[in-house]
C-alpha positions in Angstrom: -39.3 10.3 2.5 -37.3 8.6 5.1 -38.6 5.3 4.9 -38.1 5.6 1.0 -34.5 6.3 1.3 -34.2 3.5 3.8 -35.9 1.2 1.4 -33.4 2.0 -1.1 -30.5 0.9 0.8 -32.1 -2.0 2.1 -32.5 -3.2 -1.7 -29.0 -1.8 -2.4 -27.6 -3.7 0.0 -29.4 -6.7 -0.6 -28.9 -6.9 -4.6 -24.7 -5.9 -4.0 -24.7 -8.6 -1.5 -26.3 -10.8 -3.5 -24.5 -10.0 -6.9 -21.2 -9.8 -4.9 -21.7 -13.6 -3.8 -22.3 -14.9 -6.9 -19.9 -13.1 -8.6 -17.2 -14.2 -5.7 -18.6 -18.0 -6.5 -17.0 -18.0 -10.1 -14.1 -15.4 -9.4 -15.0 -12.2 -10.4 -13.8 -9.1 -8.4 -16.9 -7.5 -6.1 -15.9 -4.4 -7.7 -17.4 -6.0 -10.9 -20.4 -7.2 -8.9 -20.6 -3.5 -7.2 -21.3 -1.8 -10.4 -23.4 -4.9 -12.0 -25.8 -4.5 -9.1 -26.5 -0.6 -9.9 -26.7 -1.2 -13.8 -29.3 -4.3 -12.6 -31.8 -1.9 -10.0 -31.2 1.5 -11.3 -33.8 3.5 -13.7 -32.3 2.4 -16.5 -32.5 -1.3 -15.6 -35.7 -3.1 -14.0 -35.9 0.4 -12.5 -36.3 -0.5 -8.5 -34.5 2.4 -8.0 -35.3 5.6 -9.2 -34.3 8.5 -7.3 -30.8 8.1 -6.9 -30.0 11.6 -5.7 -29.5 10.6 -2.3 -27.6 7.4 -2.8 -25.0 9.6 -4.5 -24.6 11.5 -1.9 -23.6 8.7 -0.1 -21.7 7.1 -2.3 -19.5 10.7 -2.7 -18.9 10.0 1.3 -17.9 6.4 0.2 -15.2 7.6 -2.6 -14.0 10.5 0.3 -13.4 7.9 2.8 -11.3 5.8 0.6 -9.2 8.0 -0.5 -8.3 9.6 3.0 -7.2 5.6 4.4 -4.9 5.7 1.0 -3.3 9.6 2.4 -2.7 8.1 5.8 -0.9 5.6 4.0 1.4 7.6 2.7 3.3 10.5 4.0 4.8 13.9 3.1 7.6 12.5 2.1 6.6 10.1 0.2 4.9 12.4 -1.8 7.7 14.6 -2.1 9.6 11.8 -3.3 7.1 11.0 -5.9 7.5 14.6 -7.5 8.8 13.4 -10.5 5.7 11.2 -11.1 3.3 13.6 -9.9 4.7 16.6 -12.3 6.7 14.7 -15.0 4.5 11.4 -15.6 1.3 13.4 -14.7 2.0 16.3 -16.3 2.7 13.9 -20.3 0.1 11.6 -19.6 -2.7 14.7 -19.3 -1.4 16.8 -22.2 -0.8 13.8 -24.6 -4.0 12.2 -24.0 -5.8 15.8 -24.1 -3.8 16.2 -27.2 -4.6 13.1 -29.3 -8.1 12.3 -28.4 -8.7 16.5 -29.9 -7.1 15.6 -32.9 -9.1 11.7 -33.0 -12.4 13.4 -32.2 -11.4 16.5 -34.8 -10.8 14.1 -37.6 -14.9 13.0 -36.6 -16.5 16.3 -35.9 -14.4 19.1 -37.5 -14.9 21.0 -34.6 -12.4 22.4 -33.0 -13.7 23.3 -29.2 -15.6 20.1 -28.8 -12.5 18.3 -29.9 -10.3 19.5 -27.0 -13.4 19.0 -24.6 -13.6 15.1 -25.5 -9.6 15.4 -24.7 -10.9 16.9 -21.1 -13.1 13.5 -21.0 -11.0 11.2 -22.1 -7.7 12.4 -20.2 -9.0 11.3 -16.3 -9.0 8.5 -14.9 -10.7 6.9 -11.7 -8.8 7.7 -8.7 -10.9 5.2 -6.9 -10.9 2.5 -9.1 -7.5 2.2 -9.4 -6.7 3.3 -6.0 -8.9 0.6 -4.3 -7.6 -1.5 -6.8 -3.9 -1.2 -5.9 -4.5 -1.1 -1.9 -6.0 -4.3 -2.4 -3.3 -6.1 -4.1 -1.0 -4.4 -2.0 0.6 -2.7 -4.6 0.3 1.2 -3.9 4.3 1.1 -2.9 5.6 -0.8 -5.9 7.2 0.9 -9.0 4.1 1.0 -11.2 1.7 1.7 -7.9 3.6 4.9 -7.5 3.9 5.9 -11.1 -0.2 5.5 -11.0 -0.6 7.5 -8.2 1.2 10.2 -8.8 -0.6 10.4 -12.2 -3.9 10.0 -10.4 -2.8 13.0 -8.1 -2.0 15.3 -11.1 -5.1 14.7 -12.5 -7.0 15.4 -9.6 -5.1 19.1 -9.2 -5.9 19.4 -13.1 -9.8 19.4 -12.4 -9.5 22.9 -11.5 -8.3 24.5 -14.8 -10.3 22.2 -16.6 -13.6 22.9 -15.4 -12.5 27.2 -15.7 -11.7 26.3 -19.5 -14.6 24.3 -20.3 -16.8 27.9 -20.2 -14.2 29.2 -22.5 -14.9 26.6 -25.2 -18.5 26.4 -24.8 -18.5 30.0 -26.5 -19.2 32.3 -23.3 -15.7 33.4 -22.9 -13.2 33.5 -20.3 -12.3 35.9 -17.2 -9.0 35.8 -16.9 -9.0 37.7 -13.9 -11.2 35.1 -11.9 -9.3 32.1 -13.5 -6.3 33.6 -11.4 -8.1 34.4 -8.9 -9.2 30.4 -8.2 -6.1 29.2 -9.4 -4.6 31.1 -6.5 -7.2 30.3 -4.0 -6.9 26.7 -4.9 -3.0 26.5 -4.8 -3.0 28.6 -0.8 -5.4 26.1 0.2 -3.1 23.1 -0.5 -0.3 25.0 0.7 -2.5 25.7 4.4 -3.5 22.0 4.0 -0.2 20.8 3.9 1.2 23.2 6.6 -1.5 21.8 8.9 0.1 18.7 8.5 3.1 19.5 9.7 2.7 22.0 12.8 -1.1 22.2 13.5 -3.2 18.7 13.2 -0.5 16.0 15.1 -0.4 18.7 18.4 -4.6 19.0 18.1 -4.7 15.1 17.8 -2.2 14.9 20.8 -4.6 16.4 22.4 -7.7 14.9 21.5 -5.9 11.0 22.6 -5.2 12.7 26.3 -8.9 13.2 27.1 -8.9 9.3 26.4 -12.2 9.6 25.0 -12.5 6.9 21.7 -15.7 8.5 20.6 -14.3 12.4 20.5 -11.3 10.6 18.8 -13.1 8.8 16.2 -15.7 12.0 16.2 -12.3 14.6 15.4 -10.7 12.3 12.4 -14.4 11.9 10.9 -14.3 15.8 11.2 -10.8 16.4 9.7 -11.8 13.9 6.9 -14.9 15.5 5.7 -14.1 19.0 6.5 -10.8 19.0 4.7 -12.4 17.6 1.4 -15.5 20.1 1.5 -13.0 22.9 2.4 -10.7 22.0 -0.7 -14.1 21.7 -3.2 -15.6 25.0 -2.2 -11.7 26.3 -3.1 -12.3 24.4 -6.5 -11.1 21.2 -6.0 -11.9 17.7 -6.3 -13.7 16.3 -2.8 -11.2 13.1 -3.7 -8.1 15.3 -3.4 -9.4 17.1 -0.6 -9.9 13.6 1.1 -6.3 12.5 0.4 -4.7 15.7 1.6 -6.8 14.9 4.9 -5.4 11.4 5.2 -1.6 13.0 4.3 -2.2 15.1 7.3 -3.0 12.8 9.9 -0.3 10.7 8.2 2.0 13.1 9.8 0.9 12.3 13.7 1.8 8.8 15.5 -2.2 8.5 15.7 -2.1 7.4 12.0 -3.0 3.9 12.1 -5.6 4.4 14.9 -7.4 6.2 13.1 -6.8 4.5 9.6 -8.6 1.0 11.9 -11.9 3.2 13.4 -12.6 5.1 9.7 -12.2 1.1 8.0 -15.4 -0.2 8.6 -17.4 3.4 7.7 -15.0 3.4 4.4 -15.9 -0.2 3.6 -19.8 0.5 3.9 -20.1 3.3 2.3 -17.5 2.4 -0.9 -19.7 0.2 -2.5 -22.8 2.3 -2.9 -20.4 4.6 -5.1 -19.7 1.9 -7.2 -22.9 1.1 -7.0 -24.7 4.8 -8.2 -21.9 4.3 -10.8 -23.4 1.3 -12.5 -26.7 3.4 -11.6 -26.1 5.8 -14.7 -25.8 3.3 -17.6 -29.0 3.0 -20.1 -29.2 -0.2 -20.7 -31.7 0.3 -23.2 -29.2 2.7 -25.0 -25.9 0.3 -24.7 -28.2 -2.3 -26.0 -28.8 -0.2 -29.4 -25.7 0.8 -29.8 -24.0 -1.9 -28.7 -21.3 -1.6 -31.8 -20.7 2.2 -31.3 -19.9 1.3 -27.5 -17.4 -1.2 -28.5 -15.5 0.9 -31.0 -15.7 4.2 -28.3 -14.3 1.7 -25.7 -11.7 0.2 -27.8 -10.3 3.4 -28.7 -10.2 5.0 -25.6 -9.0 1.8 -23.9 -5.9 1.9 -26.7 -5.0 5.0 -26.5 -4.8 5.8 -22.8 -2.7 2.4 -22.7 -0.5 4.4 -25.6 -0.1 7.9 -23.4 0.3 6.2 -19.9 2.7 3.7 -21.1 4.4 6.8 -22.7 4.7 9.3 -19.5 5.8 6.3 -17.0 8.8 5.9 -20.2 9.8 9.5 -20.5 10.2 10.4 -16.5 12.6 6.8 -16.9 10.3 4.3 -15.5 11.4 0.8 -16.6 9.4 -0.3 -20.1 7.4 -3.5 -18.0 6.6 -0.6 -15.5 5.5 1.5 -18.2 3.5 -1.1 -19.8 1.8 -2.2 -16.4 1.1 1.6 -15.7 -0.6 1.9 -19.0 -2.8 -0.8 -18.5 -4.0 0.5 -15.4 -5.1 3.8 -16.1 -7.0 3.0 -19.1 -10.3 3.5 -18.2 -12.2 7.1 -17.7 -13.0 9.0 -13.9 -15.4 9.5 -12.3 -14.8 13.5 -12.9 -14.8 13.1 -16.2 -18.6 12.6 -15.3 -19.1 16.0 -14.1 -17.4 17.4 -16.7 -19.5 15.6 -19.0 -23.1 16.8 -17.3 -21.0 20.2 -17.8 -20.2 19.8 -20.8 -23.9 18.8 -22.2 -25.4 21.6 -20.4 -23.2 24.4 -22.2 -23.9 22.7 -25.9 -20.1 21.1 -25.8 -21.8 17.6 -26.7 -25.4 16.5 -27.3 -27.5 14.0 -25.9 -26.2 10.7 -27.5 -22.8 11.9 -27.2 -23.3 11.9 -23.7 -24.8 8.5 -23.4 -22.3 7.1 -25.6 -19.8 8.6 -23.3 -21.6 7.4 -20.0 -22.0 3.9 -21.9 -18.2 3.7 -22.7 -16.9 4.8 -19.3 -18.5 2.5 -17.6 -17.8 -0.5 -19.5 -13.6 0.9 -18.9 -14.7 0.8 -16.0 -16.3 -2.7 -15.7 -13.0 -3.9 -17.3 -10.4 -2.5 -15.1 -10.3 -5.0 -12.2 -10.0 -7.8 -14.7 -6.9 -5.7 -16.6 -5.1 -5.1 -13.7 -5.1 -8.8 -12.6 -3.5 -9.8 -16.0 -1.6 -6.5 -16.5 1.8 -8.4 -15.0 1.5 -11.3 -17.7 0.6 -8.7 -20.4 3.4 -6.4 -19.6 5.7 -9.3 -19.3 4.7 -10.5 -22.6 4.8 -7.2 -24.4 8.2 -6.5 -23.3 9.2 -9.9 -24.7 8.4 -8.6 -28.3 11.1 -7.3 -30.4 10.2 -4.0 -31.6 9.3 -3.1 -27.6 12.7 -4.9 -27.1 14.3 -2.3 -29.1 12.4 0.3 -27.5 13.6 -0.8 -24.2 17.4 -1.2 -25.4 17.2 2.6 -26.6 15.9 3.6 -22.8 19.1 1.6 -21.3 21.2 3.2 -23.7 19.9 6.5 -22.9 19.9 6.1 -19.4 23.8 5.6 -19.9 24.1 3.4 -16.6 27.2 1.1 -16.8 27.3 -2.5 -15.5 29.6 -4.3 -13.0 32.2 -6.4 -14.5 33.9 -9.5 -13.6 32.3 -10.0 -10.3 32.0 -13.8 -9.3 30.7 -15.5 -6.4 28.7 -11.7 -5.0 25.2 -11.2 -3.5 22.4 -9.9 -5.9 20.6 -7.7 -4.0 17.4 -6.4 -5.8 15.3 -3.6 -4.3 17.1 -1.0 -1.9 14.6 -0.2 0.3 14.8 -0.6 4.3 15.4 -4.4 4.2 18.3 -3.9 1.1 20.3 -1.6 2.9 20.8 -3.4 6.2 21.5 -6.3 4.4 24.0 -4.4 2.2 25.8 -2.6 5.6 26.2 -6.6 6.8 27.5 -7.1 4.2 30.2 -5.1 3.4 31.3 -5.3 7.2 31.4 -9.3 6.5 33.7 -8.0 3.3 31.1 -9.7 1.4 30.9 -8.3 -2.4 27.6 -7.5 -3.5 25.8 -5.3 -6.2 22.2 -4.0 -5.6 19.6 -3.4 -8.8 17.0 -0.8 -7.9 14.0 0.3 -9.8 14.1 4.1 -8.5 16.0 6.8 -10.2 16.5 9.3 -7.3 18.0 6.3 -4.9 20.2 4.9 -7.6 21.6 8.5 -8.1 21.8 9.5 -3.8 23.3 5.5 -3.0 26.1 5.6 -5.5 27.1 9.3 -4.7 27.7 7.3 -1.1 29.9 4.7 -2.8 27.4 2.4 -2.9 27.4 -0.7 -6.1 24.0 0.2 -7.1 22.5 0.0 -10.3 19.2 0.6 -12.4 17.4 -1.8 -14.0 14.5 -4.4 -13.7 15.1 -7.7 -12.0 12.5 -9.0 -14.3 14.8 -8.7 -17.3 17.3 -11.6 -18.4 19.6 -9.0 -20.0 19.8 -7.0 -16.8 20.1 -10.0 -14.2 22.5 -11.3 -17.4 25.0 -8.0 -16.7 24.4 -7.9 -13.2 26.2 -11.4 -13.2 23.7 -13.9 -12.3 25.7 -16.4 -13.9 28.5 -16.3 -11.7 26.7 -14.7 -8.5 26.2 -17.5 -5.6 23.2 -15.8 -3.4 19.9 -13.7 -4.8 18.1 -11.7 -2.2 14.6 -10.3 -3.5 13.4 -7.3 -1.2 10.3 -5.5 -3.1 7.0 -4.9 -2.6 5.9 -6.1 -6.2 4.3 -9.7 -6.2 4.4 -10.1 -10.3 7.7 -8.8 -10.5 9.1 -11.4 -7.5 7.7 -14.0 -9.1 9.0 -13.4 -12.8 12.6 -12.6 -11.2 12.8 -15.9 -9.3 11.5 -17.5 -12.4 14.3 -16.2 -14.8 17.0 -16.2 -12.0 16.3 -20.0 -11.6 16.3 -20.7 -15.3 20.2 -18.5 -16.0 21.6 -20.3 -12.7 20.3 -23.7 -10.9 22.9 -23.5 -8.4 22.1 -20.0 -7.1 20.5 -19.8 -4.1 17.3 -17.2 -3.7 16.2 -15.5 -0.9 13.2 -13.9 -1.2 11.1 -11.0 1.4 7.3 -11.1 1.1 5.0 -9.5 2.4 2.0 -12.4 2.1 1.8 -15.3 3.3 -0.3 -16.6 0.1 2.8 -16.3 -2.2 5.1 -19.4 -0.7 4.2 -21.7 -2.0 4.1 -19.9 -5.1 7.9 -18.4 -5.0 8.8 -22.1 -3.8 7.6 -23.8 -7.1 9.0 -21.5 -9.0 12.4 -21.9 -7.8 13.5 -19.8 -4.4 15.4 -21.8 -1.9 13.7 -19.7 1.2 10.6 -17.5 1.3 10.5 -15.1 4.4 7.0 -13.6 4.7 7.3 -10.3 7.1 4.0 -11.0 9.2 5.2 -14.6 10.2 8.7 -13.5 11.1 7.1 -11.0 13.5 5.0 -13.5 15.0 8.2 -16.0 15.5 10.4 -13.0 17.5 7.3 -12.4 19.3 6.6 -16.2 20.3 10.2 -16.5 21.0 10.3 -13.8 23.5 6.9 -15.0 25.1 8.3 -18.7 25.6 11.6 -16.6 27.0 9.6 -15.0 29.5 8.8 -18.6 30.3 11.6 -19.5 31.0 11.8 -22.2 27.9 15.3 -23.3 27.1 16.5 -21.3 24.7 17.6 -24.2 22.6 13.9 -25.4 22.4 13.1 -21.9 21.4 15.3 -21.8 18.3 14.5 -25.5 17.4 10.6 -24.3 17.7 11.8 -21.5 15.3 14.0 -23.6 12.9 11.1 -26.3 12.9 8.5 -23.4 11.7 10.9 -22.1 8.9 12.0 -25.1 7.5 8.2 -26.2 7.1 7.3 -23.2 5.1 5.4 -21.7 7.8 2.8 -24.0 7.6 2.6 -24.4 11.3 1.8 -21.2 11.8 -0.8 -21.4 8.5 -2.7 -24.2 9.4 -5.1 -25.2 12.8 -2.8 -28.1 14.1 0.1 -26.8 15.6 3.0 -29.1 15.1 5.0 -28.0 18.3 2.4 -29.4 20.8 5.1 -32.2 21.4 8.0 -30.0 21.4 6.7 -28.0 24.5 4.9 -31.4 26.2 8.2 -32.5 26.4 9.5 -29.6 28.4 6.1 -28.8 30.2 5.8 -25.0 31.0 8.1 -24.2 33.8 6.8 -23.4 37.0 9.7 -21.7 38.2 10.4 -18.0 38.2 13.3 -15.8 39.0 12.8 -12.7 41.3 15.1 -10.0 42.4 15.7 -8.2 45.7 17.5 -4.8 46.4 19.1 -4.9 49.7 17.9 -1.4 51.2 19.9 0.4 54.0 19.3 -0.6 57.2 18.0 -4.2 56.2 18.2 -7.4 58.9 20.0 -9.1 55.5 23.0 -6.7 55.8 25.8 -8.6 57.3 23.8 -12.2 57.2 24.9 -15.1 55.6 22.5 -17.4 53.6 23.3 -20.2 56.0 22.6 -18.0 59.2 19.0 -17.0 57.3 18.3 -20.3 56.4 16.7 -18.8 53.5 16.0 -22.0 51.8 14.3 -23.6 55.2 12.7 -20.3 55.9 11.4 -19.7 52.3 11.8 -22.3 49.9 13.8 -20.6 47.1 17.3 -20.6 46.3 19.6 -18.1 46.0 21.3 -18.3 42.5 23.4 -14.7 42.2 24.1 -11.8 44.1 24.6 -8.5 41.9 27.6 -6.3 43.6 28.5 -3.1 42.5 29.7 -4.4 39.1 30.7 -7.7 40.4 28.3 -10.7 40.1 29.1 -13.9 42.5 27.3 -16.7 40.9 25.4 -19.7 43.2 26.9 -18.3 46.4 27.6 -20.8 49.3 26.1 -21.0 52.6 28.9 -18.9 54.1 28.4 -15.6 51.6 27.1 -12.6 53.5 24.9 -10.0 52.4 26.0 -5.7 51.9 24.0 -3.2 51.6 22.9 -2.3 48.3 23.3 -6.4 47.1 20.7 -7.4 44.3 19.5 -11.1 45.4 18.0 -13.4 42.6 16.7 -16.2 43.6 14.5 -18.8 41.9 11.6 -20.9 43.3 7.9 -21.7 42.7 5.5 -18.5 43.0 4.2 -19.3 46.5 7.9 -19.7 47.9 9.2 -16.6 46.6 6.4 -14.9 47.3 7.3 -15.7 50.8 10.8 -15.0 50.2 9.7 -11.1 49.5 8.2 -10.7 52.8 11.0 -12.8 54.6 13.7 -10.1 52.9 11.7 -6.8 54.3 11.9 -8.6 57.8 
């Protein structure tokens, strides 16, 4: 049995590997090549696999590990600042899509109860799809990231009532008494989950780091991670919401990104057999005779979760592009909606080909989604360009009621108000510089402008809003968000309404540069490079390099895009042969009481014949006497520096204690 099961990963391993490398060859995503592999070696394909029990198992470790990096990634309050797209967006997109795939599949069956259980199918979405998905394009902070996730989250608490209801519709009736019940066991286990989080797990961890043991560290968060999840699903609840309460709670502690690098490599391992038992599940056979059926099912789910995403994101105000790109992104079915499915069959809710046109259809949403979210900037872009979503977008504005600044000429443009905006905006208006800020985010734009702040909502990726926000007249454009698409199409535009503005933009990848450069920005500051330039500088500081040949090393590597720091030949090689590396040092002394020094001159010491080094200050109380002659005279309590090579001062240390 053992070697069996090894077997099976060997050949797992091997095919995704394979699959994964070819697919990487002509630029298709290995999430693609993940779930082609399993469709390719599973029973339903040549079959080399047939007892995938056990790789599911393993796969459900996969989905638990990925989802407790993303909690660690994000905090309590983050989340708390997300409430409006966890309850408001969440909340629409689960009731409208339950709502009109009933009435869709009603119109098709006449039957009522399996009408509203399709709605339960069709209303979830992957949670690690989409997840992975957005941590890997470094998008799980930006305006549509957070929309998704906080739908994703909803959806995840909603498994609960869904899977007490599903009874009730079968025919076998419901027990109201134990629905409560769970509901309430479910809701006090979040609650003690998130409490944890706060007061319990950061001291526990505190103590864990003092034994200094790695392993009983690694072994603890491992332990946290998987008994968290297990705890919340025996309460009712999905093990992927269990997993991502785990990671919010040791998001809480200082030990966060510790742990987030020792769980990486077990998360990466075990993520793609769960992609992989995904693909597992598809009858070929099946898809292959009903290919057309598929295509319809897909197209129509694929439509109308674009319709009821799109929708939520609008009505909790999200920006229409946002909307649009939020949409996009959820449009494919969960993984739950698998369970509920197997559920679902075995209580009469759906037959047999129901089910494998289901299973057939998810997958293939499922297939698509990498590809969809790649091009789901350019669509949303595009879409909002039309004029009847135009006039959708102008009623939003207009119902948002948020007025413009006027006659402003000459000001900053500061879009995005996060860290980077608002120390740019307190320089700013100490430097009596005007400035207005655009911000995506409801709640900031309502908390900065109660402080007095110029702050305004609207999408930098809109000529009408850059238009009122006076890009026409403004003379500098600083671009601080975490959205790549959106950066992009705002330098675009801004470049297009004024070639003589001047655009600043904050990135956080290096790969975008050149990019953001040939569409327009004057200066492209990536955040990982400007770290590694302070720390540089201070390293050739502690050197003692002149600090003139430390900012012309500095100027050198900005004004070349970064591209000494991005390629293998490092232009400054000259720079610092020039200067050589400085032997020379400075060291200090502290005069202590009854020292030989006290009441000694340099000259009678003759520190420089004794020692070699030179005395080049002497720290007094809060006076400093700078290159003292031969005469000066030593107190007690005097801090010497002096300056020399190692060896001499050295010497000079054990000279000074007599």
């Amino acid at each position: 049995m053992e070697s069996e099961f090894l077997k099976s990963l060997v050949i797992i391993f091997g095919a995704s590997a394979l699959v994964v490398f070819l697919f990487h060859r002509i630029k298709i995503p290995s999430l693609v090549g993940f779930l082609v592999a399993g469709v390719a070696i599973g029973p339903y394909g040549i079959g080399i696999i047939k007892d995938t029990h056990s790789i599911e198992l393993m796969a459900e470790i996969g989905v638990i590990l990925l989802l407790f990096t993303i909690g660690i990634e994000f905090s309590m309050t983050r989340l708390l600042r997300m409430k409006k797209a966890v309850v408001g967006s969440g909340g629409a997109q689960v009731l409208s899509t339950i709502g009109l795939s009933a009435i869709a599949a009603y119109l098709a069956t006449g039957n009522i109860n399996k009408s509203i259980f399709t709605g339960f199918l069709i209303a979830l979405s992957s949670t690690a799809i989409v997840m992975k998905m957005l941590a890997e394009k470094g998008e799980t902070d930006t305006p549509h990231g957070r929309v998704m996730i906080g739908i994703l989250i909803f959806q995840d608490l909603c498994v609960v009532p869904l899977m007490l209801l599903a009874p009730a519709l079968s025919g076998e009736g419901i027990n109201i008494p134990d629905v409560v019940i769970k509901m309430g066991k479910a809701v006090l286990i979040v609650a003690v989950v998130l409490f944890s989080a706060r007061w319990i797990v950061p001291n526990l961890l505190h103590q864990i780091v003092h034994t200094r043991s790695r392993e009983l560290f690694i072994t603890t968060i491992i332990l946290l991670c998987l008994g968290i999840a297990l705890l919340t699903s025996k309460f009712g609840l999905s093990l992927a919401l269990g997993a991502f309460l785990a990671g919010l709670v040791i998001s809480e502690s200082e030990y966060a990104h510790q742990a987030t690098s020792d769980i990486l490599p077990f998360k990466d391992s075990f993520i793609g057999l769960f992609f992989v038992s995904i693909g597992m599940l598809m009858n070929v056979g099946y898809a292959a005779d009903h290919f057309r059926e598929i295509l319809i099912a897909v197209a129509l789910i694929f439509g109308l979760k674009v319709i009821t995403g799109m929708s939520s994101a609008l009505v909790t105000g999200s920006p229409l592009r946002t909307s649009v790109h939020t949409g996009l992104g959820l449009a494919q079915i969960g993984e739950f909606s698998f369970v509920l499915a197997v559920a679902g069959k075995a209580s009469g809710l759906i037959t047999e080909g129901f089910y494998q046109l289901f299973l057939a259809s998810s997958i293939m949403t499922m297939i698509m989604t990498p590809f969809v979210l790649n091009i789901a900037p350019s669509i949303s872009v595009w879409l909002t360009s039309r004029r009847i979503i135009k006039r959708l977008g102008r009623i939003q504005k207009v119902s948002q009621g948020e007025g413009f600044p006027r006659n402003r000429e000459g000001h900053v443009i500061i879009i995005g108000f996060g860290l980077n905006g608002r120390n740019l905006a307190r320089v700013l208006k100490e430097a009596e510089i005007s400035y207005v800020v655009l911000e995506m985010n409801n709640d900031t734009v309502r908390e900065m402008k109660q402080k007095g702040e110029p702050v305004y909502y609207g999408d930098g990726a809109s000529k009408e809003i850059l238009y009122k926000m006076g890009i026409y007249k403004a003379r500098l454009l600083v671009i601080a968000i975490s959205d790549p698409s959106s950066t992009r199409r705002i330098v675009a535009v801004a470049r297009h309404e004024n070639p003589g503005l001047y655009i600043i933009v904050r990135t956080r990848y290096v790969a975008e540069i050149d990019d953001l450069k040939a569409l327009g920005a004057d200066e492209v500051i990536p955040e990982e490079f400007e770290t590694s330039i302070e720390i540089c500088s201070r390293a050739l500081n502690r050197y003692n390099f002149p600090q003139n040949v430390i900012l012309e090393m500095a100027d050198r590597i900005r004004s070349g895009s970064y591209t000494a720091l991005r390629s293998i030949d490092f232009p400054m090689k000259r720079l610092f042969e020039k200067y050589g590396l400085p032997a020379i040092e400075i060291e200090s002394y502290s005069v202590p009481e009854g020292s030989h020094l006290a009441g000694q001159s340099i000259a009678g010491l003759q520190v420089r014949k004794m020692t070699g080094v030179t005395v080049i200050a002497v720290r007094r109380g809060a006076q400093v006497f700078t290159n003292p002659g031969p005469e000066f005279s030593f107190n007690t309590g005097d801090i010497i520096l002096f300056t020399g090579e190692r060896k001499s001062m050295n010497s000079a240390l054990q000279y000074f204690r007599g």
